[in-house]
C-alpha positions, -999 to +999 in steps of 0.1 A: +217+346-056+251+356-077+284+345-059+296+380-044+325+399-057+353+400-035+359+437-027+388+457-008+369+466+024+384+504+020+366+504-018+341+531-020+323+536-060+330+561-078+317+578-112+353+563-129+336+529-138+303+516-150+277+524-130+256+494-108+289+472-121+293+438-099+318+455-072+294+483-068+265+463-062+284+438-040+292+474-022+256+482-018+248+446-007+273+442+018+264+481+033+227+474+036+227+437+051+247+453+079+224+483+084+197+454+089+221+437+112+228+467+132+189+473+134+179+442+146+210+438+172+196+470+185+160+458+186+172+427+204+184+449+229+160+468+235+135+441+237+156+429+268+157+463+281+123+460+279+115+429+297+140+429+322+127+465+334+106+462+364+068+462+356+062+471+394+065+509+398+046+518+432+048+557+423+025+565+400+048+588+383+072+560+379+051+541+364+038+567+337+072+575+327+079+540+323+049+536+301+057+566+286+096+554+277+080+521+268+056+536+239+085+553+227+101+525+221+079+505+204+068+535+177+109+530+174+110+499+165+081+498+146+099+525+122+128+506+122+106+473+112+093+495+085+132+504+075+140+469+076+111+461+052+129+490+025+166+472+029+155+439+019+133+457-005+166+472-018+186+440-014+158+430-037+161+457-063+197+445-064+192+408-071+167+416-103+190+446-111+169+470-111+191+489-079+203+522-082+176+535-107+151+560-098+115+545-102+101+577-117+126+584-144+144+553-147+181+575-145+207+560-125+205+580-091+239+592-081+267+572-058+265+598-034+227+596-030+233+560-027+258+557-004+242+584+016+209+562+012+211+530+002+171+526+006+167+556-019+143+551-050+141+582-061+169+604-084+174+638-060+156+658-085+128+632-085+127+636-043+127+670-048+099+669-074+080+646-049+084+666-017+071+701-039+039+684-045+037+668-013+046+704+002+012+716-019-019+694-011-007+693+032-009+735+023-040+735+013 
């Protein structure tokens, strides 16, 4: 992996310089490997919430909302293991630098998309092109 660029922590990328340059990928890098920190820091926490919650509920109706909290949960976390799979996916995409270009088209997508949502693949136009025919075969 490249040495990282050090970067002001107030820098934010902007359409003034090249695009996917060092300082904006370090940018990128350094914003999604703290998403993924924040996510599993939560999911740590929740685990414990989890465990430590008593399993004995003598009402019945205690006990179903508890199991009903407790699937919750897990469908939670098993997006967020599934969002956690796109970061490092994107953390990826930046190491063969191939981040920050839409898989469809190839076009840079924009810095606001980006920072927005770092996971993105897809220029807007290409989402947009992918929800219409998405929208089309659930219609019919």
């Amino acid at each position: 992996m490249a040495q990282a660029t050090t970067i002001d922590k107030d820098y934010r990328p902007s359409e003034d310089e090249p695009f996917m340059n060092e300082k904006q990928r370090d940018y990128f890098r350094r914003k999604l490997i703290a998403w993924k920190d924040d996510i599993l820091r939560e999911s740590r926490e929740t685990l414990a919430a989890l465990q430590t919650e008593s399993e004995n509920h003598p009402d019945v109706a205690d006990r179903a909302s508890s199991e009903t909290d407790r699937a919750i949960e897990l469908r939670a976390r098993d997006r967020q293991r599934k969002l956690i799979s796109k970061i490092e996916s994107a953390i990826a995409r930046i190491d063969e630098g191939t981040y920050g270009y839409c898989e469809e088209t190839g076009d840079p997508i924009s810095l606001k998309r980006l920072d927005a949502r770092p996971i993105a693949t897809l220029s807007l136009e290409a989402q947009e092109r992918h929800e219409r025919r998405e929208k089309v075969y659930r219609d019919d």
